[in-house]
N, C-alpha and C positions, 0 to 999 in steps of 0.2 A: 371414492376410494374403494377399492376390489376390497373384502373380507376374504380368506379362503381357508375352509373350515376342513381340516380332516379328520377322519373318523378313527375307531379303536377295533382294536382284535375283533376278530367276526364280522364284522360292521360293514359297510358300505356307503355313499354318500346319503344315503334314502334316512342317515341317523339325523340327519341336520333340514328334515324334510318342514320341521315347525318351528324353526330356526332363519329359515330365509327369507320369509316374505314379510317380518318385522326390521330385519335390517334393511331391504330393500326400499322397504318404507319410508324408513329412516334416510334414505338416500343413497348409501351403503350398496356397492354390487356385489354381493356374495354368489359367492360360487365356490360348490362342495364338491373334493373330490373322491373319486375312486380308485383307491390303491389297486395293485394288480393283484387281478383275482378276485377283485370283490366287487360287490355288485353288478354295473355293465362294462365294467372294463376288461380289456383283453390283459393276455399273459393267466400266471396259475400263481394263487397262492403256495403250493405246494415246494416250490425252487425258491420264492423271493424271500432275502434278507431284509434284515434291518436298512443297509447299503440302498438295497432297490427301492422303497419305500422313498427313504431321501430323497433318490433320485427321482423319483416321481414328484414329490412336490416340487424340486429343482425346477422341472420341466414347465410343469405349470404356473408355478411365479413367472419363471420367462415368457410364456405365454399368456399373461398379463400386460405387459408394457407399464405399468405402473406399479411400484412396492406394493403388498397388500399386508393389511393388520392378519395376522393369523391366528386362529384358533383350531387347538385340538384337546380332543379329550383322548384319552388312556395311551395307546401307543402312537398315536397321532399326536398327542402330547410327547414323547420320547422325539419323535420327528423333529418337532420345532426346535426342542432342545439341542439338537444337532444341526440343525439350520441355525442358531441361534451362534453359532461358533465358529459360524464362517463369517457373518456378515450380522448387523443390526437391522432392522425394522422398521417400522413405523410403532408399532405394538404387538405384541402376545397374548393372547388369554391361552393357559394349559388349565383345563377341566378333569381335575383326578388322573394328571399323567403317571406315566409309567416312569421311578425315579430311576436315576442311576443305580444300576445295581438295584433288583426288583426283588424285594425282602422273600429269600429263597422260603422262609415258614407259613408267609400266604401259599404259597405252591403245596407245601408240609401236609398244613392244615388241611386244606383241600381233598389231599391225595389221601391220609386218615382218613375222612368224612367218608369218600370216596373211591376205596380202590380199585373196586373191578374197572370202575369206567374210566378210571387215571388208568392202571393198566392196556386196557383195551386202544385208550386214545395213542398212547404213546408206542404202543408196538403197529399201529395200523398207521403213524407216521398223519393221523389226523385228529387233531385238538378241539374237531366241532363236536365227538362225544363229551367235551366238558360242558356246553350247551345245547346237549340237545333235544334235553325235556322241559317242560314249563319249570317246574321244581327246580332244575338245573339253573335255568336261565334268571330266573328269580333270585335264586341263593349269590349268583356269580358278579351279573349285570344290575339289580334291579335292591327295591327293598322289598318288605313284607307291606306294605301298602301300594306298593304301584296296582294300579286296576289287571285285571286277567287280561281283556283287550289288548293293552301294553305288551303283556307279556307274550299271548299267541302271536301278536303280529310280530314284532320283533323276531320270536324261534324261526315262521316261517321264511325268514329273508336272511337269516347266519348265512354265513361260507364255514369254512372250515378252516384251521390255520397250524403252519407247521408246530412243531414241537422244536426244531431247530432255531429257529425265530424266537421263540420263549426263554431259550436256552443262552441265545444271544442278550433277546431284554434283562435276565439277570444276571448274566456276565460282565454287563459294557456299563461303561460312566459315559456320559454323555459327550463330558470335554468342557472347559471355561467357554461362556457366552462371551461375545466381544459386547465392550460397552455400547450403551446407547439404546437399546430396548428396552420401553415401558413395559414391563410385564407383570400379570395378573396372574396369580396362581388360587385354584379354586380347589379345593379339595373335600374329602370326607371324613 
């Protein structure tokens, strides 16, 4: 059975890069994608919705031939949730998704911590100054114990991502899931 794993803000498929070859193992053909704009895939972050994202995994299930179990973490988790309302599954796993309506005071908080570069991000219409130091990336993505390694590699591979899109994650409810999806919710 296909797994297909999508990734979270910034991210690109390269997030689920120690993730695949356990499931594979397992039998499981996972296959991670890249939303537009991220990683190697064509199109820009910069114009794509929430909407386009969808459609991107749309596309890709179809190019599947077979249902696959889906897994996402953060807004890749939002994704599924919205696939989740069209149609049932086989299974779910959402890994610290983005809920309905994305508690505007994490954004608050942040942007207190933070203002020049919540300012900066948001007038330059690009969301990778909120990750774009180690310190950043740490504080946002990660804990105080994940190794540095983790952390450099991960800053060097972000994209960037709208402020419109953000804007959307905490405006939208995702919608009722139709019955019939096992799903796993993992959080923090």
């Amino acid at each position: 059975r296909p797994v297909l794993f999508l990734h979270g803000s910034w991210h690109g498929a390269w997030a689920w890069d120690e993730w695949l070859p356990p499931f594979a193992e397992a039998g499981y053909n996972p296959i991670a994608l890249d939303f537009r704009g991220h990683g190697k895939s064509e199109g820009s972050w910069h114009k794509a919705r929430l909407r386009d994202y969808v459609d991107d995994a749309r596309c890709a299930i179809a190019d599947l031939g077979r249902e696959p179990v889906l897994v996402g973490h953060s807004l890749g988790g939002l994704v599924i949730q919205r696939l989740l309302t069209e149609r049932s599954f086989p299974a779910a796993v959402l890994i610290a998704p983005i809920p309905g309506r994305y508690p505007p005071e994490v954004i608050g908080r942040f942007a207190l911590r933070h203002p020049l570069v919540t300012a900066r991000a948001n007038l330059s219409r690009n969301l990778e100054g909120l990750v774009g130091k180690e310190k950043l990336v740490r504080e946002t993505l990660f804990t105080q114990a994940t190794p540095e390694e983790t952390i450099r590699n991960c800053l060097s591979r972000l994209t960037g991502a709208s402020p419109v899109l953000f804007r959307e994650m905490v405006q939208t409810e995702p919608g009722q899931p139709k019955p019939g999806t096992p799903t796993v919710l993992i959080g923090g």
